[in-house]
C-alpha positions as CSV (number, residue, x, y, z in Angstrom):
1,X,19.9,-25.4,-15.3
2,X,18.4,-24.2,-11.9
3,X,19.0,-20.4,-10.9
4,X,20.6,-19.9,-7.7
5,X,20.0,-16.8,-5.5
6,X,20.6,-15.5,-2.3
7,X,17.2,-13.0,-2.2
8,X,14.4,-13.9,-4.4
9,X,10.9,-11.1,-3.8
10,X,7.9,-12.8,-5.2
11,X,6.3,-10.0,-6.5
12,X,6.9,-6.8,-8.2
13,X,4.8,-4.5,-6.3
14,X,5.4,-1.1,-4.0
15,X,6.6,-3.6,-1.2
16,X,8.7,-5.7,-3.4
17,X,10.4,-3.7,-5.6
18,X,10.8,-1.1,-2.1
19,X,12.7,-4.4,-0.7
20,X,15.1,-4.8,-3.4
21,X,16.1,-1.1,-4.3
22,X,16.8,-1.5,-0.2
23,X,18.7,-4.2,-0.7
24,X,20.4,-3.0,-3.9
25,X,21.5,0.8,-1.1
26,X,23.1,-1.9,0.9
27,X,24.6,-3.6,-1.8
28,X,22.8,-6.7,-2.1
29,X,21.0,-8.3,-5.1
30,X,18.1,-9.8,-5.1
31,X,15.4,-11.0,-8.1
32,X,12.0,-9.9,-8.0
33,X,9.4,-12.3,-9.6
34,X,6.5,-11.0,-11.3
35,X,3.8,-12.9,-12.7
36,X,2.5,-9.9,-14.9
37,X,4.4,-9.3,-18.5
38,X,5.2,-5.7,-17.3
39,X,4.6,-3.4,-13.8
40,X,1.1,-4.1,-12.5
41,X,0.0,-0.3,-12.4
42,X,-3.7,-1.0,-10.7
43,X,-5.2,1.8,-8.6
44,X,-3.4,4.7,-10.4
45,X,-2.7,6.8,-7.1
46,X,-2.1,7.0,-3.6
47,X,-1.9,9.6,-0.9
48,X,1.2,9.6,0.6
49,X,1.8,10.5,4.2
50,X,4.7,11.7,6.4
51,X,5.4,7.8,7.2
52,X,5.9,7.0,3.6
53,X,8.1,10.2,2.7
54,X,10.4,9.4,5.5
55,X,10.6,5.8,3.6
56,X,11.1,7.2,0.0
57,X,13.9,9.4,1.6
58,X,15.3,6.3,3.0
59,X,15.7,4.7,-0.4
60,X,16.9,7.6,-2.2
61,X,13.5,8.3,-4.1
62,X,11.7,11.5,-1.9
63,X,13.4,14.2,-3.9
64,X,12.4,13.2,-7.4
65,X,8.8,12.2,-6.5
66,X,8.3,15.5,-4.8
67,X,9.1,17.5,-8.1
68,X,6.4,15.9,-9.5
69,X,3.6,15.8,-6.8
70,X,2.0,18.7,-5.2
71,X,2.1,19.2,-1.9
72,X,-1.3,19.0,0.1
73,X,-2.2,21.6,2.6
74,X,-5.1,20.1,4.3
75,X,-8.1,18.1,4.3
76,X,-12.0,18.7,4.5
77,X,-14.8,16.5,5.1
78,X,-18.0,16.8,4.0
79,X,-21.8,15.9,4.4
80,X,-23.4,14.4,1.9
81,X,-26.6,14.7,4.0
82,X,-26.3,18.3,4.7
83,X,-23.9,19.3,2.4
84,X,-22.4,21.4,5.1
85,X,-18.5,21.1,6.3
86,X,-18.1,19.0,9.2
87,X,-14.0,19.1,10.0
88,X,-11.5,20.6,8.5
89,X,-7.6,20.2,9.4
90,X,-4.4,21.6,8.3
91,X,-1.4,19.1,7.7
92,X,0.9,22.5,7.6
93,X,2.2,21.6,11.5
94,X,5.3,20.1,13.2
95,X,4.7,16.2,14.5
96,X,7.0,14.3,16.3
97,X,8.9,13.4,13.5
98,X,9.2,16.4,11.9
99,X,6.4,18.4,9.9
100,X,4.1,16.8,8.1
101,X,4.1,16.4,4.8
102,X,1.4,15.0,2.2
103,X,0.9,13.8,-1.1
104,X,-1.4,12.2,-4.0
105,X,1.6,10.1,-5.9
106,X,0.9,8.3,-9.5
107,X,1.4,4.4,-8.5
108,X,2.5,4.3,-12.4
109,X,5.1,7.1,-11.9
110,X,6.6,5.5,-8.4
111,X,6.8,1.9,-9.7
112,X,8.4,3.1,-12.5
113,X,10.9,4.9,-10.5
114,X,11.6,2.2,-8.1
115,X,12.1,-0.5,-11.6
116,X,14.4,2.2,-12.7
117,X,16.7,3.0,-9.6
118,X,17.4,-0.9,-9.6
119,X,19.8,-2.8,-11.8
120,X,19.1,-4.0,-15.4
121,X,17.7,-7.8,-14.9
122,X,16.5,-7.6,-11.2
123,X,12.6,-8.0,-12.1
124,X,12.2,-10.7,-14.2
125,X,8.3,-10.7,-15.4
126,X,5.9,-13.5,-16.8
127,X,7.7,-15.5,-13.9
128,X,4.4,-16.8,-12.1
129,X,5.0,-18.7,-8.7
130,X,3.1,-22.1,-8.5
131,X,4.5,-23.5,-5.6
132,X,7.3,-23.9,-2.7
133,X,9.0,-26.5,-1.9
134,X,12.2,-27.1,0.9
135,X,15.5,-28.4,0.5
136,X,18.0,-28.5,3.7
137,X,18.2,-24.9,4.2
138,X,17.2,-23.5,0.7
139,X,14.1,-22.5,-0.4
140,X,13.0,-24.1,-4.2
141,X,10.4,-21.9,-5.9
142,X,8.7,-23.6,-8.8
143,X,7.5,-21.2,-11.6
144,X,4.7,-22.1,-13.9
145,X,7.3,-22.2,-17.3
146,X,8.7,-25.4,-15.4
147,X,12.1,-23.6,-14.1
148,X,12.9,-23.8,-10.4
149,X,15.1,-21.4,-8.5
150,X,17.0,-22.1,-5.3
151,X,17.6,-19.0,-3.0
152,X,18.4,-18.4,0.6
153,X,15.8,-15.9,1.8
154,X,12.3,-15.9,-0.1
155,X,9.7,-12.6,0.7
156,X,6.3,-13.0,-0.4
157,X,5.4,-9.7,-1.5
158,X,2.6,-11.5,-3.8
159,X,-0.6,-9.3,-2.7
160,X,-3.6,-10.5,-0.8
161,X,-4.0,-13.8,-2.7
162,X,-0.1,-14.3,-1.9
163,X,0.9,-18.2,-2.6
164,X,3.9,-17.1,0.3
165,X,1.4,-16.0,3.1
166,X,-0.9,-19.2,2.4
167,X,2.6,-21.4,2.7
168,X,3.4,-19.4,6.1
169,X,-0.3,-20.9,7.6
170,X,-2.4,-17.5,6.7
171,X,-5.6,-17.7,5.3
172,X,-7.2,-15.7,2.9
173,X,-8.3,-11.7,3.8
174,X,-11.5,-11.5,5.0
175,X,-14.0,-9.6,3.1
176,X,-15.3,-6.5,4.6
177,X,-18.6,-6.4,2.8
178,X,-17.7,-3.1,1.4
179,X,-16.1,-2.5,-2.0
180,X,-14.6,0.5,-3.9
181,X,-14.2,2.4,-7.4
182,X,-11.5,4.3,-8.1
183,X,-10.6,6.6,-11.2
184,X,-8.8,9.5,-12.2
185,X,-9.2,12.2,-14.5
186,X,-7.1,14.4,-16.4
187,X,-7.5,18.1,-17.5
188,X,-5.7,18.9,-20.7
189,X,-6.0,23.3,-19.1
190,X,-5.6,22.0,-15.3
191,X,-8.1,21.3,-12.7
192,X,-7.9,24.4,-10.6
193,X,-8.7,22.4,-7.2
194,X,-7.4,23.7,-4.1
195,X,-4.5,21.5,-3.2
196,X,-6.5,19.7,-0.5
197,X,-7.8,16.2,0.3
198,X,-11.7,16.6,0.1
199,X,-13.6,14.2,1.3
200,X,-17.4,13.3,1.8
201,X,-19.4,11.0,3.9
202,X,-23.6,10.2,4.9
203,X,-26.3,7.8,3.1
204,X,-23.7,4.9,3.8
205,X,-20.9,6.2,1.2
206,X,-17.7,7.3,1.3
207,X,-15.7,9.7,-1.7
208,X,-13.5,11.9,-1.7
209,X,-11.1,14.1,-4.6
210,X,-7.6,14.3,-4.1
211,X,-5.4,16.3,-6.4
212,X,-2.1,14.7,-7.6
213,X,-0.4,17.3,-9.6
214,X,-1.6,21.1,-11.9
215,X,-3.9,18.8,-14.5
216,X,-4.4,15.1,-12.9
217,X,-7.3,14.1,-10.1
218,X,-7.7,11.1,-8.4
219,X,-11.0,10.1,-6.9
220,X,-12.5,6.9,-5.2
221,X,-16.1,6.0,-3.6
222,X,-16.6,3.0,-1.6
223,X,-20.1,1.8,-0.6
224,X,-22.1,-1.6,0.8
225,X,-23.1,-3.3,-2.5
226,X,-26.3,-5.2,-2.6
227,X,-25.9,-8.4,-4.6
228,X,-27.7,-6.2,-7.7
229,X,-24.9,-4.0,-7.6
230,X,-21.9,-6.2,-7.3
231,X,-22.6,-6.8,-11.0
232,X,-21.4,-3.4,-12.4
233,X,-17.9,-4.0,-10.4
234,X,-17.4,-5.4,-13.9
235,X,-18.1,-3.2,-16.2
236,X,-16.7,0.9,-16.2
237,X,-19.7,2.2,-17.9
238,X,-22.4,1.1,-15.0
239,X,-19.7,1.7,-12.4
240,X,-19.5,5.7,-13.6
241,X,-23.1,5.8,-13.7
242,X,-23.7,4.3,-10.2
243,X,-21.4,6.7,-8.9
244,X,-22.9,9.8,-10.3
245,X,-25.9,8.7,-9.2
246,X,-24.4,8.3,-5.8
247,X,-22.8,11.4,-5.1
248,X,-25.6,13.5,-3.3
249,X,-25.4,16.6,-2.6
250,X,-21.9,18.1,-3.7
251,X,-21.2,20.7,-5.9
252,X,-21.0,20.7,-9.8
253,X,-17.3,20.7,-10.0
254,X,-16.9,17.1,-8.2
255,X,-19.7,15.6,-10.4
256,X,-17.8,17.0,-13.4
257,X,-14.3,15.0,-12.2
258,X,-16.1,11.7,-11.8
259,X,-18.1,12.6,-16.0
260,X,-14.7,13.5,-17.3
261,X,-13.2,10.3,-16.4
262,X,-12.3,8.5,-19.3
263,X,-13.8,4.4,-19.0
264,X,-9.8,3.2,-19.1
265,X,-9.3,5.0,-15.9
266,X,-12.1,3.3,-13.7
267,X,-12.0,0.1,-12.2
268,X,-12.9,-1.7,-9.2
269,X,-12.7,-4.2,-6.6
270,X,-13.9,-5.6,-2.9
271,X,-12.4,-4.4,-0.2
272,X,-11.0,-6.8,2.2
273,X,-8.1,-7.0,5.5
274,X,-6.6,-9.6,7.5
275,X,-8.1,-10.0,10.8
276,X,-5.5,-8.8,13.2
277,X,-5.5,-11.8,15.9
278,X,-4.2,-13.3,12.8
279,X,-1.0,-11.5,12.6
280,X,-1.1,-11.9,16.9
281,X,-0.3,-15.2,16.2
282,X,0.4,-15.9,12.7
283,X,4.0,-16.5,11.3
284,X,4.4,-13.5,9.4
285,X,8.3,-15.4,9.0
286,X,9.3,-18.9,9.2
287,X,13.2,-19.8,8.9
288,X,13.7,-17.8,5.9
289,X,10.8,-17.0,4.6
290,X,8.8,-13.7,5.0
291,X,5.8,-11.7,3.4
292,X,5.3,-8.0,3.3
293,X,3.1,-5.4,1.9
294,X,-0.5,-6.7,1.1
295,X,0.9,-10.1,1.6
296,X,1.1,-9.0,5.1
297,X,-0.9,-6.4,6.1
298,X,-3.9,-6.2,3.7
299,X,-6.4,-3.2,4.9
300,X,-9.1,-1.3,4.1
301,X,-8.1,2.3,2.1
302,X,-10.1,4.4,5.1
303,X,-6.7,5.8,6.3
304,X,-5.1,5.9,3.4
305,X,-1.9,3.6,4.1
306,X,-2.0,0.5,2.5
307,X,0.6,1.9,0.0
308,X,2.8,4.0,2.9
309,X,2.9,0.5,4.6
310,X,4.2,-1.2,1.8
311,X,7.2,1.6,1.7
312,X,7.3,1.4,5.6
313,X,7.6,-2.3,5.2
314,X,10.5,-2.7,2.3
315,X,12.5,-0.2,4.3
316,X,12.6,-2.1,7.8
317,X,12.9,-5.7,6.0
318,X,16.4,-4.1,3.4
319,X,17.5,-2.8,6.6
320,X,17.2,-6.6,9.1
321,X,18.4,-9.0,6.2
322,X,21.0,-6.4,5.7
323,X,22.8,-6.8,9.2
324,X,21.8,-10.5,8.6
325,X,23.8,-10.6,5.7
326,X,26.4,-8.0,6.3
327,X,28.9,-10.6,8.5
328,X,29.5,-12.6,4.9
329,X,31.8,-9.9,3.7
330,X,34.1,-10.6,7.0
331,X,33.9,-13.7,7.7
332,X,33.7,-17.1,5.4
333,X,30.2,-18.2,7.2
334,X,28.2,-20.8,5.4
335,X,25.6,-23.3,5.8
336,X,24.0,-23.5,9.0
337,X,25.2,-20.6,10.6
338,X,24.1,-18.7,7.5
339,X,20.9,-19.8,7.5
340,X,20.6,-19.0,11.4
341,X,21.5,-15.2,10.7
342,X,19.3,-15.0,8.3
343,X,16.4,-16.9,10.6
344,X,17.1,-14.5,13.1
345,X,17.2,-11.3,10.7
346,X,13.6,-12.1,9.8
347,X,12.6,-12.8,13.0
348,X,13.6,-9.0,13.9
349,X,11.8,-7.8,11.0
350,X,8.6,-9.4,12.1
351,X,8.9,-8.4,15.4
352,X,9.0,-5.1,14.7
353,X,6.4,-4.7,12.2
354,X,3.6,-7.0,13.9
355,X,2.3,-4.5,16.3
356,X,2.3,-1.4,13.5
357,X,0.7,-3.7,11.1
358,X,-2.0,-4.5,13.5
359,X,-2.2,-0.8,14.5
360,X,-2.8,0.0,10.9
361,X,-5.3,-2.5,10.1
362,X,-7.4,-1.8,13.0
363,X,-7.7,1.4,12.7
364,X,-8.4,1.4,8.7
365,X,-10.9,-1.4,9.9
366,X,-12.6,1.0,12.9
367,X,-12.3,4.2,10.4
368,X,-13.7,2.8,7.6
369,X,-16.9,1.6,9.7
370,X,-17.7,4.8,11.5
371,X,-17.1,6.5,8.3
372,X,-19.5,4.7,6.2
373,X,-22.4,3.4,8.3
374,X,-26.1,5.0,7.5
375,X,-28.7,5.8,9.4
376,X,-29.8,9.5,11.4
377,X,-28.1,9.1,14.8
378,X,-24.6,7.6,13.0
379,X,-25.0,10.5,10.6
380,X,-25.4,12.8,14.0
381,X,-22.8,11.3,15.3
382,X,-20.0,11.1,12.8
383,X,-20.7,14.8,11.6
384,X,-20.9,16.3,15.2
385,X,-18.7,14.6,16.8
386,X,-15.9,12.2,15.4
387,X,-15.3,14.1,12.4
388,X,-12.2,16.0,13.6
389,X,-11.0,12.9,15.4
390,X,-11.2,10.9,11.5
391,X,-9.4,13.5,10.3
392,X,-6.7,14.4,12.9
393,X,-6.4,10.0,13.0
394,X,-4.6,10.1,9.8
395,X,-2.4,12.7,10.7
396,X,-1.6,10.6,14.1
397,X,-1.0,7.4,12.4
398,X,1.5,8.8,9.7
399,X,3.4,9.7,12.2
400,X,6.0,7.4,12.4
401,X,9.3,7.2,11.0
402,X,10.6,3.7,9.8
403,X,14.5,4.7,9.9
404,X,17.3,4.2,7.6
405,X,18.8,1.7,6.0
406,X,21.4,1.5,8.2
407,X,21.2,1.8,11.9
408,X,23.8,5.0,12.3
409,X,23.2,7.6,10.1
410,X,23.9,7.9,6.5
């Protein structure tokens, strides 16, 4: 027999499962699809800015996560020409918003929370979407075990490759030519690294060390790869040996994060973002269909807000199908007008993140290339003079507060 829902979330990701715990505040349930068996845990942490805190707090989630990250007091860049400090910048300071507030956070340990802060049976896993298909103002989704479901709203929160974005008209992200390793390492005694974000740049590379809690570190390096090296993106061994090699002129203690990383805790992939003119003009919803997080706004990591974004995201979208939803408890309103409200809901939501998704990707996009291009003059010219303005950037761009659930305060 055919499932009927009112929300169904393709995909159980940071966006996705941010969507429904949203939804779930509100009082609305919704099923997540996930084409995995369990929680995709890939990346194994994020640094999480002001932008994505304010988000967290909004779903009921800050206060735990903070008990088990460490607060970060600042960042420093590095050259890995000269090996000489070239900004350095304290996020202890008020911004707009409030002050700002920083954080390397476990992916494993916030999906987990999210999956547990929702009701029993709203993921349902090794559910993998193979197509879509209309009918009058429903939405069929045909899984790949043969089932179909039939809901009202459908969000594609599906990743870059997302089957939602490609039905909405999007292409595929573009491929920056850059790609990225990521690992993290544990220490059994703890790390004893200055709760800062440390990065380093020169020789067309970019790295950086970023503690997460007393005995965990996360790390990632991202680089041009010649077609040579796009072979080791396979395998962990070659990948932690290219890095090493890599690293330049840094001290011992860095090199010795990157050799105690165990081979489980390495992986990599290409980095690639959706042109922005795309999301100019693109349908990012159509009747009542949506996409959010990577689905949406796929970016380069050179800001660090792909995951904030994704928090950002399943706040503002709970919060518009909400108040499209909300009239059904008053009034007995089916069919088309239903189907209008909840046109219209998602027609808000895009609205209002198409110009900070654009924002975000284009200045990951404009970072990430100043950041990593080689030669003398760009190394003259990032270390002298843009430095501080990378740094302070971040600072600037987590500035932003997506709101709460609901519109008055709560």
């Amino acid at each position: 027999m055919d499932l009927v829902e009112d929300v169904v979330i393709v995909g159980a990701g940071i966006a996705g499962l941010t969507t429904a715990l949203g939804l779930h505040r509100l009082g609305y349930r919704s099923l997540v699809l996930e084409s995995w068996s369990n929680l995709r845990i890939t990346g194994f942490a994020f640094t999480t800015w002001t932008n994505a805190w304010k988000a967290l707090d909004a779903v009921g989630l800050g206060d735990s996560l903070r008990r088990q990250h460490g607060k970060l007091l600042g960042s420093v860049a590095f050259s890995t020409v000269s090996g000489l400090t070239t900004s350095e910048i304290s996020f202890q300071t008020e911004a707009t918003h409030g002050e700002n507030e920083v954080r390397c956070v476990k992916r494993k340990v916030l999906l987990e929370a999210l999956e547990k802060a929702l009701p029993s049976g709203t993921i349902r896993f090794s559910s993998k979407v193979v197509s879509i298909e209309e009918l009058g103002h429903l939405k069929l989704v045909h899984l790949a075990d043969g089932s179909i479901i039939k809901t009202k709203v459908l969000v594609g929160c599906d990743g870059v490759n997302s089957l939602v974005a490609k039905w909405l008209g999007f292409k595929n992200p573009t491929f920056t030519g850059r790609s990225s390793i990521r690992g993290y390492t544990h220490f059994n005694n703890g790390h004893r690294f200055v709760s800062k974000f440390l990065q380093f740049f020169g020789n067309g590379v970019r790295y950086g060390f970023v503690p997460c809690d007393d005995k965990t570190v996360y790390w990632f390096f991202t680089w041009i790869p010649s077609t040579q090296e796009e072979e080791i993106e396979e395998n962990p061994t070659k990948m932690k040996q290219f890095v090493l090699r890599k690293l330049g002129m840094v001290p011992d203690k860095f090199v010795k994060v990157v050799e105690y990383t165990d081979l489980e805790n390495i992986i990599a992939c290409p980095l690639r973002y959706r042109r922005p003119w795309e999301l100019l003009w693109g349908n990012i919803s159509k009747e009542n269909v949506c996409i959010a997080g990577d689905a949406l706004h796929p970016m380069t990591p050179d800001i660090g807000q792909g995951g904030c974004a994704a928090l950002e995201v399943g706040v503002v979208l709970a919060r518009c199908l909400g108040e499209a939803l909300a009239a059904k408890g008053s009034t007995e309103v089916k069919g088309v007008e239903e189907y209008e409200r909840i046109t219209m809901g998602l027609k808000k939501y895009a609205e209002e993140r198409r110009r900070r998704s654009i924002e975000l990707i284009t200045t990951a996009y404009i970072v990430g290339f100043i950041q990593q291009s080689d030669g003398k003059v760009m190394n003259l010219l990032r270390d002298k003079l843009f430095s501080s303005y990378l740094a302070s950037s971040r600072l600037r761009i987590a500035n932003f507060d997506c709101g709460n659930l609901l519109k008055r305060s709560i």
